[in-house]
C-alpha positions in Angstrom: 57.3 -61.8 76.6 54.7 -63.0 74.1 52.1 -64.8 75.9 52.3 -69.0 75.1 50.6 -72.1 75.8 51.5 -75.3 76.4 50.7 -78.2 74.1 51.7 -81.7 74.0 53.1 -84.4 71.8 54.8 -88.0 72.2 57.9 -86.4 72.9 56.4 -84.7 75.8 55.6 -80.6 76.3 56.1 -77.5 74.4 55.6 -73.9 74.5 53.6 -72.7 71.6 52.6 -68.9 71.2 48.8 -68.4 72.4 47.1 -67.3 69.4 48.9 -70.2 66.9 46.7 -72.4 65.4 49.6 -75.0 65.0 51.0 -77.1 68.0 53.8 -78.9 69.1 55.2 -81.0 66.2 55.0 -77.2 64.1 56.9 -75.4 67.1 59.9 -78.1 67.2 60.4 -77.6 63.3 60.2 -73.9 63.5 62.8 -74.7 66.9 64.7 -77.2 64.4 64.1 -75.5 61.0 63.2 -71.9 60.5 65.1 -69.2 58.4 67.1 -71.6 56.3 65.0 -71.4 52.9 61.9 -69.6 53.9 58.4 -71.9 54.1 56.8 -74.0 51.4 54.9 -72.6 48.8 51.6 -71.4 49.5 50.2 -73.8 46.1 51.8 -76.5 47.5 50.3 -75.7 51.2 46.9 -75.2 48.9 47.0 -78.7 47.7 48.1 -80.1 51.0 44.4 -79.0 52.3 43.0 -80.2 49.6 44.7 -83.9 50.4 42.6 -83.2 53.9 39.8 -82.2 52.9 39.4 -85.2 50.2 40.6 -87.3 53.1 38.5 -86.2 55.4 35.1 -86.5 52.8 36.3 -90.5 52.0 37.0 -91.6 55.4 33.3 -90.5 56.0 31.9 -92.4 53.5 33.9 -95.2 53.9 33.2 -95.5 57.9 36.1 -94.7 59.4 35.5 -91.4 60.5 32.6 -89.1 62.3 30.8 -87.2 60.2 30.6 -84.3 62.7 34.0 -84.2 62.4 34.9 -84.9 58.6 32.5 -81.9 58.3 34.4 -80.0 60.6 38.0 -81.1 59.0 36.8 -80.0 55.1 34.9 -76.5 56.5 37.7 -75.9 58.4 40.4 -76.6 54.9 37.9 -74.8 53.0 37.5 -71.7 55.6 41.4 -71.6 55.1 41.4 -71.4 51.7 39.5 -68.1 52.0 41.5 -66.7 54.2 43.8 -63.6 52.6 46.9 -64.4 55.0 46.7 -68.4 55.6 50.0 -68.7 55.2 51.3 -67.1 58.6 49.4 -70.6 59.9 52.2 -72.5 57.9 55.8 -71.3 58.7 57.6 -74.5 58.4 60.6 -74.2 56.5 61.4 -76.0 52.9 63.9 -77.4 54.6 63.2 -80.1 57.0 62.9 -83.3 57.2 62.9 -85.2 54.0 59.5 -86.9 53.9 57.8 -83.6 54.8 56.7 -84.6 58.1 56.7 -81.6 59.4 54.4 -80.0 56.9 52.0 -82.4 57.5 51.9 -82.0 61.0 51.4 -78.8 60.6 48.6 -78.8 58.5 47.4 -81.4 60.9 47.6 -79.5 64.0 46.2 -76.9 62.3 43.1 -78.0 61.0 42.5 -80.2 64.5 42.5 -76.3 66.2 40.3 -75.2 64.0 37.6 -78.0 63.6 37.3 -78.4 67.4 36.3 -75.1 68.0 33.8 -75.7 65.3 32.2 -78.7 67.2 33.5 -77.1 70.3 35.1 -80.9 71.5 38.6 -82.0 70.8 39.6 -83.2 66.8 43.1 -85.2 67.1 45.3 -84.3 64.3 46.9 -87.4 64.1 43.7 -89.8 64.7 41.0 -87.9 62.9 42.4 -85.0 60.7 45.6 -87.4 59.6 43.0 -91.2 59.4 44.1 -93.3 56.7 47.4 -91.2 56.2 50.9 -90.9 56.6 53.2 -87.8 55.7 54.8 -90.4 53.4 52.1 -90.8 51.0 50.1 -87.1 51.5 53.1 -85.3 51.0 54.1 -86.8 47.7 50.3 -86.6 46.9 50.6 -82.9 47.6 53.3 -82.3 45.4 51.6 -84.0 42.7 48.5 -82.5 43.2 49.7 -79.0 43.7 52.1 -79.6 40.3 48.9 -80.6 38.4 47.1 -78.0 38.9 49.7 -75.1 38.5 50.3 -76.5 34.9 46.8 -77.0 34.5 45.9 -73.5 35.3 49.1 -71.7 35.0 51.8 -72.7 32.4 49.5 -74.7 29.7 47.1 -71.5 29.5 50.5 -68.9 29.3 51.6 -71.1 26.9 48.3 -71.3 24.6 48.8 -67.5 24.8 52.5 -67.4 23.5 51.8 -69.5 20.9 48.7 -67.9 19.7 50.8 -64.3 20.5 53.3 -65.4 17.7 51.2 -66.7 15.2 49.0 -63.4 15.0 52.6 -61.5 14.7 53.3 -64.4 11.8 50.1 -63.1 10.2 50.4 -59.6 10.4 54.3 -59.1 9.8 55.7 -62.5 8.0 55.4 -61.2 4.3 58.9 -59.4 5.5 62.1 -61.0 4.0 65.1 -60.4 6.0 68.4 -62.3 5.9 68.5 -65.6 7.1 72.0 -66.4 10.1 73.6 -69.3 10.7 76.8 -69.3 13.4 75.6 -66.4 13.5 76.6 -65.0 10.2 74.7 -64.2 6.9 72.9 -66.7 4.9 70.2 -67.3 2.8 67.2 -65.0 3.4 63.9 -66.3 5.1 60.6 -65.0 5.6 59.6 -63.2 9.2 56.9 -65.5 9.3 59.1 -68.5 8.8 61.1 -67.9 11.9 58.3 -66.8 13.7 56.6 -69.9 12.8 59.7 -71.8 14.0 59.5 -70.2 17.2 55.3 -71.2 17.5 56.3 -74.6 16.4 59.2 -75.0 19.1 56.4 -73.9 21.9 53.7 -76.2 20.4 56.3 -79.0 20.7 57.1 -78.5 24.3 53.1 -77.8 25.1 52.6 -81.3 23.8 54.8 -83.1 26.0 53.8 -81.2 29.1 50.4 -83.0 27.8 52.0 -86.0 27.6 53.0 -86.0 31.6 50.0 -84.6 32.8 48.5 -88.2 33.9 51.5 -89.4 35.1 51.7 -86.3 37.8 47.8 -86.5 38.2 48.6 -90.6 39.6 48.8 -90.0 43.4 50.5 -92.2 46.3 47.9 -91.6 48.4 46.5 -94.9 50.0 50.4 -96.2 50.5 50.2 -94.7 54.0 54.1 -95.6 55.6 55.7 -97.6 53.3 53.4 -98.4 50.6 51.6 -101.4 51.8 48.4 -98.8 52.6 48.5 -100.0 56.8 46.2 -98.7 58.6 43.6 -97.2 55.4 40.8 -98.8 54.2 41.4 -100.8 51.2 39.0 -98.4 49.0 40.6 -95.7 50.3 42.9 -94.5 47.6 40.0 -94.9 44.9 37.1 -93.0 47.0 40.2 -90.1 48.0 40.3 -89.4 44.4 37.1 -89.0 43.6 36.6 -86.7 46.0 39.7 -84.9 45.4 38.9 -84.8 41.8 35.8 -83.5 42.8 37.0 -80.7 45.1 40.0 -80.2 42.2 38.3 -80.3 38.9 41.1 -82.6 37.4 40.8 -86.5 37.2 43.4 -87.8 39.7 44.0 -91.0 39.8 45.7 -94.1 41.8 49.3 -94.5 41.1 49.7 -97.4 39.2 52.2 -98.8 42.3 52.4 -97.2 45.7 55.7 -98.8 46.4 57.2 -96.5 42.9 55.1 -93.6 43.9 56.8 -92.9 47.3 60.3 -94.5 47.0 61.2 -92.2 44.2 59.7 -89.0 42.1 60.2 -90.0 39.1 57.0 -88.0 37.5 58.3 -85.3 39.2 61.6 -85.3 37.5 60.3 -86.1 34.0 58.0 -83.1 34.4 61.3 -81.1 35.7 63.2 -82.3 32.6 60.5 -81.1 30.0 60.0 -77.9 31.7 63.6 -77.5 31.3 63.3 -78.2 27.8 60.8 -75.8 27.4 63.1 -73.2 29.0 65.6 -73.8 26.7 63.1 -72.8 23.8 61.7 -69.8 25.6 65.7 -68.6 26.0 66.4 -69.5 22.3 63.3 -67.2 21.3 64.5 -64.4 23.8 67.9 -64.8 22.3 66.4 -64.4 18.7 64.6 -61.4 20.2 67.7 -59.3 21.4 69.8 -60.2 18.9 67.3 -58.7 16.1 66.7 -55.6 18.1 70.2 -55.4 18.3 71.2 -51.4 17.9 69.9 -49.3 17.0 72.8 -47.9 14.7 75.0 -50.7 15.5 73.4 -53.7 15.6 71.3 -55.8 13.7 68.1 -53.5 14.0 65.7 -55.7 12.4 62.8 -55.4 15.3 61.9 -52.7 17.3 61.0 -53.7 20.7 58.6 -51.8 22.7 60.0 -49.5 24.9 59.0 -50.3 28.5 61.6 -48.3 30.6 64.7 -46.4 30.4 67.7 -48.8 29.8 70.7 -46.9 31.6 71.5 -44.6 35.0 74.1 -42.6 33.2 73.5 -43.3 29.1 70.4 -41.0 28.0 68.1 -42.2 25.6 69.2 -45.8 26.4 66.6 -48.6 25.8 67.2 -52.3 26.3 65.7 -55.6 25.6 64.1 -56.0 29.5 61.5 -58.6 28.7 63.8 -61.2 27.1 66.0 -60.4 29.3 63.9 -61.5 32.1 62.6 -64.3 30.1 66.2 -65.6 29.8 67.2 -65.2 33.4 63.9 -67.5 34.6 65.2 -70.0 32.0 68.4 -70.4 33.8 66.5 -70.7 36.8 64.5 -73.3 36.1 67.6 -75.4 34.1 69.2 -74.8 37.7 66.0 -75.8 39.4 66.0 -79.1 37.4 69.4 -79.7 38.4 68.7 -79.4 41.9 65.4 -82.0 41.2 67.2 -84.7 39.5 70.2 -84.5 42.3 66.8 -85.3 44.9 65.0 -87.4 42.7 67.7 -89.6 43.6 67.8 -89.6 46.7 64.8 -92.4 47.0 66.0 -94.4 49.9 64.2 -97.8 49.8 60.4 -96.9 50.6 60.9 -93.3 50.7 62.4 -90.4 48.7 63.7 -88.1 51.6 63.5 -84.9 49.5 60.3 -84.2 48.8 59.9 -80.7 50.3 62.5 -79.6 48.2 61.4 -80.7 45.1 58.1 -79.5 45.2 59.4 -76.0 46.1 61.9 -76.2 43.0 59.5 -77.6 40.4 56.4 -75.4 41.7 59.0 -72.4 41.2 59.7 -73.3 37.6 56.1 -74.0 37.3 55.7 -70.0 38.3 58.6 -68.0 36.6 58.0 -70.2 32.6 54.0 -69.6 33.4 54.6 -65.4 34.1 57.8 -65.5 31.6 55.9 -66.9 28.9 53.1 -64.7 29.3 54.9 -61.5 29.3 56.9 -62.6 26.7 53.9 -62.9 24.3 52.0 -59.6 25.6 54.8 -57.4 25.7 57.8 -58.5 23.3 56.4 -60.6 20.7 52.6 -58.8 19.9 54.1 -55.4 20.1 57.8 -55.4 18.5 57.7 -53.4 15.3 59.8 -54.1 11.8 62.1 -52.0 10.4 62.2 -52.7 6.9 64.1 -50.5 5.6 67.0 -52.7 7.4 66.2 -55.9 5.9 66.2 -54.7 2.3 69.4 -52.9 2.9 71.3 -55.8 4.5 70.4 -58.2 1.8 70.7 -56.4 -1.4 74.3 -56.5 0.0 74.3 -60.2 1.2 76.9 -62.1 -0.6 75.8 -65.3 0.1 72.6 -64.9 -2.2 74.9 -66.5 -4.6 74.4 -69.8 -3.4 71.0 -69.5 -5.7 73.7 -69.7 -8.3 75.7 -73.4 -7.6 73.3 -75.1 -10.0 73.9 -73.0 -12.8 77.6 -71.6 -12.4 78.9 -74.1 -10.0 80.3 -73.3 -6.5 83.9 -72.1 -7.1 82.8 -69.4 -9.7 79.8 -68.7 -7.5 82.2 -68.2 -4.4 84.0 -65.9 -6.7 81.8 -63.7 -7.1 80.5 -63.7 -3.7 84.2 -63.2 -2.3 84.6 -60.2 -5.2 81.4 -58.7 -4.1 82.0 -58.7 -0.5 85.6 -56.9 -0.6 84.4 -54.1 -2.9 81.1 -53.6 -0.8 79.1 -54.1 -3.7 75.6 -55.8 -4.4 75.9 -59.5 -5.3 73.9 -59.2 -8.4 75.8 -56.3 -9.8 78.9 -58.2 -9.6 77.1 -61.1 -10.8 76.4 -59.5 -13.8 79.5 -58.8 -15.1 81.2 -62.4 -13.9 78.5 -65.3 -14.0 77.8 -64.8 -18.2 74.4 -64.3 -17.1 72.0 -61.3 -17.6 70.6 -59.4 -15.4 66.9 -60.0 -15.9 68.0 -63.9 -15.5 70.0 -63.1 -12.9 66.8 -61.4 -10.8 65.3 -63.9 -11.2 67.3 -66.1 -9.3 68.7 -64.0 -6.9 64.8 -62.5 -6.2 65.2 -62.4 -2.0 61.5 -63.4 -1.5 61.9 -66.4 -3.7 64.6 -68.0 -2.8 62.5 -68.5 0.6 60.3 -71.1 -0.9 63.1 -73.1 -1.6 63.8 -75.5 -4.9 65.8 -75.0 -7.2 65.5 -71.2 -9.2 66.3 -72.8 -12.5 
């Protein structure tokens, strides 16, 4: 048998395994909890420390706490930090109970082990390690904190990448003139660099509203303590915890606005959610775009050339496929999923207290992760290195019918889908038909069906 200990909490004793730095509020959750969804994430376990360690710096200052042992508390979350393998100290599974309790206890009773054998003389993770706290306003604060700074330093930088990644291709390759689709069928040609434009413009958007949210999820409940009304922490709590955790973090956090909003729902949360969704549905049209123009290469579209990162088929030779937008798509999904799941939780704020939070931080900190990598290898190894196949484009519009439309103001639409309808059945190019049905010549009729001008729009007469 494994060699245990026995620790104690209100609800009397438990056996704990001798070398765990945890005690016994972490072993009745792992009793309770463990192997249904796996343990939190290790940003949002990050962040949680953080929430200590700031907690621990402004109880100091503000008197309500040793400084021997505030010391202790913030060597011990920063000792942690630099530890490869921290997370074995934090097993507690995403799903507990609501308010994260269990989390915080764990973090609690781990950094009480720690700091008393740094001072060598007991640290109480509820009366030193948790002063001024509750679960219900640290583990909100976590999730905001931990949400922060993975868009901070994660998705916002991915996403400067992708945008700058498509406007360099726009540059190099956006003279091309291919045929332009709607429902998926031909239409009027565009310019590369218009769609890819489009695309850059689409990611700019979402990047913008991300921006928009970031100081709504940098406002912390911290200082509520149980139910908002801040018991127990000093009233200059809040303000002195986020100056220290901005600080420790780098990034101005602030005091939510109301404590009372900040813990009974997650509102911030969810709006972050829903633009990340958003932003998911961009990336998958762009992915879409992707496939659909590499489409081939005999029978498809086979506009683009992706690079070819890996063989595409067990049993089809030569076989490449689209893998990168592929994944990009799949992630998307994900995270429209994941924003499901947060919206169903950010309802469930019960009076003082949303009773989801462990799950929603694991779901938004997930699509945080998978649009942040997604984005970035969709800009380093779809986007910068697909090639163009000319050739392609010049054949498929010198036969596009619908060039005509350039036509309407001169001819009129009826003899103009004439001679689009004649030119289609008999495989022919539009202007030759053109020719010899519109009363036009042909050096007019170059003119206005010239692929590269009809991009800029206007009228061609």
């Amino acid at each position: 048998m494994n060699p245990i200990r026995i620790e104690r909490d209100s609800m009397g004793e438990m056996a704990v395994p001798l070398e765990a730095l945890y005690g016994a509020q972490t072993q009745r959750a792992l009793h309770n909890f463990e192997g249904i969804g796996g343990p939190m994430p290790a940003r949002f376990i990050q962040a949680l420390l953080r929430v200590k360690a700031a907690a621990a710096r402004a109880n100091v200052a503000l008197g309500q706490l040793p400084a021997d042992i505030g010391l202790a508390i913030e060597e011990s979350c920063a000792a942690l930090a630099l530890e490869g393998d921290f997370m074995r100290h934090f097993p507690v599974d995403v799903f507990q109970t609501g308010s994260g309790t269990s989390s915080n206890m764990n973090a609690n009773e781990v950094l009480a082990t720690l700091a008393s054998r740094r001072l060598k003389q007991p640290v109480s993770a509820n009366d030193h390690v948790n002063a001024g706290q509750s679960s219900n306003d640290a583990i909100p604060s976590a999730l905001h904190i931990s949400a922060a700074l993975a868009l901070h330093e994660a998705l916002l930088p991915a996403l400067l990448g992708l945008v700058a990644a498509i406007r360099a291709k726009s540059e190099a390759e956006g003279h091309h003139v291919k045929t332009g689709r709607t429902h998926l069928m031909d239409a009027m040609p565009v310019r590369l660099g218009q769609v890819l434009d489009g695309w850059a413009a689409q990611i700019a958007a979402q990047i913008a509203q991300l921006q928009l949210l970031q100081p709504r999820i940098q406002a912390l409940a911290q200082g509520g303590t149980a139910v908002g009304t801040g018991i127990n922490a000093h009233p200059e709590f809040a303000a002195r915890f986020c100056a220290e955790l901005s600080s420790l973090s780098g990034l101005p956090f602030t005091v939510a606005p109301d404590f009372f909003a900040a813990m009974g729902s997650q509102d911030a949360a969810v709006a972050l959610s829903g633009a990340l969704k958003g932003l998911a549905v961009s990336l998958m049209k762009i992915a879409n775009d992707l496939r659909w123009m590499n489409s081939g290469p005999l029978a498809g579209l086979a506009e683009i050339e992706l690079e070819a990162l890996q063989p595409g088929s067990s049993i089809m030779p030569g076989k490449v496929n689209p893998v990168i937008p592929e994944a990009v798509a799949m992630a998307a999904a994900q995270v429209i999923g994941n924003d499901a799941t947060i919206t169903i939780a950010g309802q469930s704020g019960n009076f003082e207290l949303n009773v989801m939070l462990p799950l929603v931080a694991e779901k938004l900190l997930d699509s945080l992760h998978l649009l942040s990598k997604t984005s970035a290898l969709l800009g380093s190894r779809a986007i910068a290195t697909f090639t163009v196949n000319d050739a392609q484009l010049q054949k498929a519009l010198a036969r596009n019918p619908i060039l005509v439309t350039a036509l309407n103001p001169v001819i009129g639409y009826l003899k103009a889908a004439a001679i689009a309808k004649r030119a289609y059945a008999e495989g022919r190019p539009v202007l030759d038909v053109a020719e010899e049905d519109s009363g036009l010549d042909r050096k007019t009729l170059e003119g206005l069906l010239d692929p590269a001008q009809l991009t800029r729009g206007g009228l061609g007469v």
